[in-house]
N, C-alpha and C positions, 0 to 999 in steps of 0.2 A: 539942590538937585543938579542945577550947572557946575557946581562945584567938582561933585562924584562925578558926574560923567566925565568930566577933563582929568581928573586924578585915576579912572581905574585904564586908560590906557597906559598913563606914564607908567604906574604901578608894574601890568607886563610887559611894558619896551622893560625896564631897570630890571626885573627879575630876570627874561629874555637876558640880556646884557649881562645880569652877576652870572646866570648859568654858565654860558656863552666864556666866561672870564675864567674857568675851574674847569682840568683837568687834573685824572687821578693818573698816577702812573703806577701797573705792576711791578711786584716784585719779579719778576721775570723778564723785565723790560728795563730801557732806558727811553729816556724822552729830550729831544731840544726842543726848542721855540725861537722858530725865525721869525724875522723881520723884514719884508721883502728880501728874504733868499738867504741875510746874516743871519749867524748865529749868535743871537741874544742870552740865551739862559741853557744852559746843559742841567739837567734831572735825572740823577741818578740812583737817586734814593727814593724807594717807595713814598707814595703819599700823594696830598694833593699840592697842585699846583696852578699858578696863575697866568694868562697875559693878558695880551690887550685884544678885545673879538675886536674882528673883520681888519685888524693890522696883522696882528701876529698869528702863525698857526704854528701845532704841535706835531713835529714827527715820532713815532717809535720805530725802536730797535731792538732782536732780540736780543737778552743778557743771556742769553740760554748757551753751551757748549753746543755747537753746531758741528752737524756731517757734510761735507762731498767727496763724492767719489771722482777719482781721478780718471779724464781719461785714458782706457791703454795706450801705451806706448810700446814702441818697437826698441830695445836697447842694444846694444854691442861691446859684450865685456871684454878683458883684455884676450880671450884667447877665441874674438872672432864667433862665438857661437850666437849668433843672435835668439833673444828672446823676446816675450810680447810680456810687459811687468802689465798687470792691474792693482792699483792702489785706492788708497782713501785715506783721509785726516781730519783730524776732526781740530775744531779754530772758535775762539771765541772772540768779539767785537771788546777791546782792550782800552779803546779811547775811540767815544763817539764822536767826539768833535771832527776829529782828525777823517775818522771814516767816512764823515758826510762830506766834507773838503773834497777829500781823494775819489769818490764814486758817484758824488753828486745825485741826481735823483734818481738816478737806477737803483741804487740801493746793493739788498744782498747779491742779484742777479750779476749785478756789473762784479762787485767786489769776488765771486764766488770766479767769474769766469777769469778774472784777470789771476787769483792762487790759484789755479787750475797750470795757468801755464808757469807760472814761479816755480809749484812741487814738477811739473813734468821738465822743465830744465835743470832741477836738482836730482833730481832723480835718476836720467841719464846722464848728468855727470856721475855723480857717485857709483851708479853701478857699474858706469864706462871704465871705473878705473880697477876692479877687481876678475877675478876670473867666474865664470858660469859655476865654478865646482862652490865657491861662497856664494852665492846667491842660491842657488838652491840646496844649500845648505839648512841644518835647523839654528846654526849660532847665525843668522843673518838680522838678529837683534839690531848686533852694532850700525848696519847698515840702514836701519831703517833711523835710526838715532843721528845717522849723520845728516840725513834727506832731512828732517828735520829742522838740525839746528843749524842747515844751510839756508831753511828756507824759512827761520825764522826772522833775521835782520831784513830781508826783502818785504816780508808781511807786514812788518810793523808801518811801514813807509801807506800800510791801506788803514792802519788804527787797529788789526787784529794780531794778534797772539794766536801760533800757531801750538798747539798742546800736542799733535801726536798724529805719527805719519805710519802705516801698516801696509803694505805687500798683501794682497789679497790672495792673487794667483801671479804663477811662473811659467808663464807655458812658451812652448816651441811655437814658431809659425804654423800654421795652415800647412805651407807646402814642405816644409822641417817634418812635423806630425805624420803627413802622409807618406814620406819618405822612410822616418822612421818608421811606422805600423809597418809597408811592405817591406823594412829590412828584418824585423820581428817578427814578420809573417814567413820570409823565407827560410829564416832558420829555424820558425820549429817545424817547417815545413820537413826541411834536411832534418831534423833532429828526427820525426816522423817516419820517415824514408829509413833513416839508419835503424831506429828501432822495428819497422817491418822488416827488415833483409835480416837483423841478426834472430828476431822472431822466426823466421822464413828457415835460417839455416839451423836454429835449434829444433824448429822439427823435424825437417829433412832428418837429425841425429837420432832422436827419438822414431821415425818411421823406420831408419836403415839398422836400428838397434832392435827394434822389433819384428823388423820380416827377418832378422838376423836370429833374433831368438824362435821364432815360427819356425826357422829351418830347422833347428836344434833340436826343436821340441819332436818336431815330426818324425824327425830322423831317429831320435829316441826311441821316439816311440816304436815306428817302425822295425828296427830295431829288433829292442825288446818283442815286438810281433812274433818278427820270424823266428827270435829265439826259441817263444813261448809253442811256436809251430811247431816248429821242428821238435823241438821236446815231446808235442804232444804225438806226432806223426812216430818218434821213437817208440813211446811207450803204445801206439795203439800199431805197430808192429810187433814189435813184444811180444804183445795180448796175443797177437795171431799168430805170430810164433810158435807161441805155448799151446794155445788151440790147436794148430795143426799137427804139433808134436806128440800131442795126447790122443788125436781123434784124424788122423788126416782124412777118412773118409767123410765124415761129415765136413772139413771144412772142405772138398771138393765139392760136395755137396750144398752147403751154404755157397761158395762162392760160384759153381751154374745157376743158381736161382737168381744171384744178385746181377747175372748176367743177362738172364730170361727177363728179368725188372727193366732192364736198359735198354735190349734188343725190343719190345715189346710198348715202352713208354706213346702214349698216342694213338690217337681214337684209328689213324688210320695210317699204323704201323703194318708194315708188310715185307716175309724175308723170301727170298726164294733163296730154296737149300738142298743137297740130296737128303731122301728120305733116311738113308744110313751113315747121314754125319756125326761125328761125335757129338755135335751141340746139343742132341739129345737125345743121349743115353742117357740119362735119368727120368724121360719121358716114357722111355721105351721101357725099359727095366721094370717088371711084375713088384719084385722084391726092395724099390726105392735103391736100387744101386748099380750103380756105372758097370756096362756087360764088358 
């Protein structure tokens, strides 16, 4: 009975202990194992692995292609036109040994910030040395290949492998930006302006075209009016012509009555006349005819 009880602690200190002693490392990972702070054993192949509990501990790292994004920079290519580049590169940890060396227990944070400034010193060099018309270009491939493999040999000095450098955006300053819009603003402002004035004078053509043809018309018309007047004022002379030629006493006769119609027009018409005026003789007359 004394025996068991003194053998089932050993039992879980030793299995404690073998746990304790086994580490698995992913496939998406790399692992070392220090030694107060050396680096004893680099693991880089999936599986399990050993050290010594409470001497040694295991760090990971990932094997994965990693992203950061660069921060913007302000660049000035050769013909002075400054630009704000934003970039990003994506970098993988190429020798863990080295990268723990070089970054110590910061880890990716240190290692991320320290390429952060490698790509933005490569970067505005390289763009420094071309003009704004390549860089905003679409062959700016080459460009981005150069930032690249300038900033390759620098990286290696942190244990990573720089894979691939990209230009996100190209843009103008702030105060570049607003300069531009209000110089784009004023000309289609002007362009505006020119397109109302010549708007403005093609109607005026079109108004001065049409009171133009309004006089024409009227006049025509007109015109033709009087013609059509006068035509008819001939032929209904004619008529009475021929009337009086055949009958002049009747048309004396018609034309006193069309007189009496006129003289007479109105509720309170009133002539004063001698009673032996001609105006009416056909009043007086027994017989309907002028004495």
């Amino acid at each position: 009975m004394r025996k068991t009880t003194f053998l089932l602690p050993v039992l879980v200190i030793a299995i404690v202990v073998g746990l304790s002693s086994i580490f698995i490392v992913d496939e998406r990972e790399k692992a070392l194992v220090l030694q107060f702070g050396r680096v004893v054993t680099v693991k880089e192949e999936p599986g399990l692995g050993f050290k010594i509990p409470l001497i040694q501990e295991v760090v990971r790292y990932d094997d994965r292609i990693l992203s950061i994004d660069v921060e913007p920079l302000e660049v000035t290519p050769l013909d002075d036109r400054r630009l704000v580049v934003d970039a990003f590169a994506r970098y993988r940890i190429s020798d863990v040994e080295q990268f723990r060396q070089a970054v110590g227990v910061g880890g990716i944070p240190v290692a991320e910030d320290r390429l952060d400034r490698i790509l933005r010193a490569e970067t505005r060099e390289v763009l420094g040395s071309v003009s704004s018309k390549d860089i905003l270009s679409s062959d700016r491939a080459a460009l981005m290949l150069r930032i690249r493999n300038s900033a390759i040999a620098e990286a290696r000095a942190l244990g990573v492998d720089v894979i691939d450098v990209r230009l996100k955006a190209t843009d103008l300053p702030q105060a570049n930006l607003e300069a531009t819009f209000a110089r784009m603003q004023a000309e289609r402002e002007r362009e505006a302006t020119d397109e109302r004035a010549r708007g403005n004078e093609a109607a005026q053509r079109v108004r001065a075209q049409a009171d133009r043809t309004v006089v024409e018309l009227v006049s025509e018309a007109r015109r033709e009016a009087e013609i059509i007047r006068g035509e008819a004022d001939a032929e209904r002379n004619a008529i009475f012509a021929e009337a009086f030629g055949r009958d002049p006493e009747f048309f004396e006769f018609y034309r006193s009555l069309t007189a009496y119609e006129r003289a007479l027009d109105g509720s309170n018409s009133s002539l004063v006349m001698s009673p032996d005026s001609e105006f009416f003789n056909f009043l007086k007359s027994s017989g309907g005819k002028a004495e």
